[in-house]
C-alpha positions, -999 to 999 in steps of 0.1 A, spaced: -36 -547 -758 -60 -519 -745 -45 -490 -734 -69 -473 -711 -64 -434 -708 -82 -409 -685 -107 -393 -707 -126 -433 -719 -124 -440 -681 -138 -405 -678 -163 -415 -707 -173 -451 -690 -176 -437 -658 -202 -412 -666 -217 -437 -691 -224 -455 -661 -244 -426 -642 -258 -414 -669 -276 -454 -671 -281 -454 -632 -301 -420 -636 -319 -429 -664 -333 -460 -649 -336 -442 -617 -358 -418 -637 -380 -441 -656 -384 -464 -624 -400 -441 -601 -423 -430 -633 -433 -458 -638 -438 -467 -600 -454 -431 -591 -477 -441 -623 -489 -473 -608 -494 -458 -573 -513 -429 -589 -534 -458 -611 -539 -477 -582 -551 -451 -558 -583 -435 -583 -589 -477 -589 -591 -486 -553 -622 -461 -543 -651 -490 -550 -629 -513 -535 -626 -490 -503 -657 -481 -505 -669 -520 -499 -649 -522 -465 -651 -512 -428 -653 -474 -415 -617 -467 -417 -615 -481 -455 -644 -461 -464 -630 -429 -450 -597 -433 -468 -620 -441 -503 -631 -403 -496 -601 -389 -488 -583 -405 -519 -622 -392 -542 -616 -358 -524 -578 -355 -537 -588 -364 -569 -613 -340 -572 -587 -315 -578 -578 -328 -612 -613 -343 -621 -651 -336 -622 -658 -374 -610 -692 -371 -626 -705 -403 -615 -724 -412 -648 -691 -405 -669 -668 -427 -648 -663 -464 -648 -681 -482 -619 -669 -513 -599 -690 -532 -571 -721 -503 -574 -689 -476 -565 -675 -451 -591 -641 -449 -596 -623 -417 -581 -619 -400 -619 -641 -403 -649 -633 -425 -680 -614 -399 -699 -593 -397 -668 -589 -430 -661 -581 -439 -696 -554 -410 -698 -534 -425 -665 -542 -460 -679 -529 -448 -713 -500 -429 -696 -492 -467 -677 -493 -484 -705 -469 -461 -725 -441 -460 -699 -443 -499 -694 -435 -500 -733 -417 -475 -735 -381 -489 -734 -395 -511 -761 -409 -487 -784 -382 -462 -777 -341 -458 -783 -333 -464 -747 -307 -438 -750 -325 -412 -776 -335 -383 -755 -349 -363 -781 -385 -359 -785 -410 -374 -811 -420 -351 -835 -448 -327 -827 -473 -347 -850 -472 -372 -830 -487 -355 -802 -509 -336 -827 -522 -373 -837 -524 -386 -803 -543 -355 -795 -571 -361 -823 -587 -388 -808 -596 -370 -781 -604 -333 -795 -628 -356 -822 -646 -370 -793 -652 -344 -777 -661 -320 -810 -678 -343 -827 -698 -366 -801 -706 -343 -774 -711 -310 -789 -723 -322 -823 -745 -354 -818 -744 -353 -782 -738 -389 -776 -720 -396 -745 -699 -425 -758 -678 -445 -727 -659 -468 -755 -645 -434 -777 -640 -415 -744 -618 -444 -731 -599 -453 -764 -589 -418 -776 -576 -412 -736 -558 -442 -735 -540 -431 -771 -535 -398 -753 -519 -407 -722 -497 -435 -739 -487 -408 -764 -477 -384 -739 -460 -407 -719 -436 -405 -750 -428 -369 -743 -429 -371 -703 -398 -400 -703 -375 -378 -728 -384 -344 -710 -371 -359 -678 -343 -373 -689 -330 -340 -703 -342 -323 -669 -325 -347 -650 -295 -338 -675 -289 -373 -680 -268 -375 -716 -276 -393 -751 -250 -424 -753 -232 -426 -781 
């Protein structure tokens, strides 16, 4: 027989939040992620429809304007439209997605500590190389580099991002 005293009650109780926040934490990530993936997506596909569709296709291009260039012949283009952000962009929030989908499988559910710093360095050199080397040195404007080393960028960040909120959020490691 289990005798039950106040301090594992204590201890299972607050367990128990600490699990409710944490998927509280990573569910609205992971849905703010989609909605913010699925807004700069949906531009060509407003863009296609009535008057009022087409409006809110430039209201949603003008807010995104804040956060990218949206240089039409660096972005990815559906139906004749360009998407809202430019590949780099659009890989990095793709990348970010995809990384917070996986991220309970990748990740200790309840480790809250961050990946070591080289891993941010190496998810980092994709990018810096395509940008160094393709673009100032050889001057090739490559869509297939600028879209893999974002999406390697934005999944690894997405590593850091989950951890950092759970410790804002002051949600504890489990034992």
């Amino acid at each position: 027989m289990q005798v039950m005293t106040k301090s594992s009650t204590t201890g299972d109780k607050s367990s128990r939040i600490d699990s409710k926040r944490k998927i509280t934490v990573y569910a609205t990530v992971l849905s703010l992620t989609l909605l913010w993936c699925v807004l700069f997506m949906s531009v060509p596909f407003l863009a296609e429809g009535n008057p009022l569709a087409r409006k809110l296709a430039a209201v949603i291009s003008l807010f995104f304007s804040f956060v990218c260039h949206q240089a039409a012949e660096r972005s990815f283009h559906l139906m004749g439209h360009p998407f809202a952000v430019c590949i780099r962009c659009s890989s990095i929030y793709v990348g970010f997605l995809l990384g917070v989908i996986l991220y309970p499988f990748i990740r200790n559910w309840n480790d809250r500590s961050l990946p070591p710093r080289k891993i941010l360095w190496i998810g980092m050199l994709p990018t810096a190389l395509e940008m160094g080397v393709f673009r100032l040195l050889l001057n090739v404007p490559d869509p297939f580099f600028r879209s893999l080393s974002g999406l390697i960028l934005g999944a690894v960040v997405s590593l850091y991002t989950i951890p950092g909120l759970f410790s804002a959020f002051h949600i504890h490691q489990s034992a």
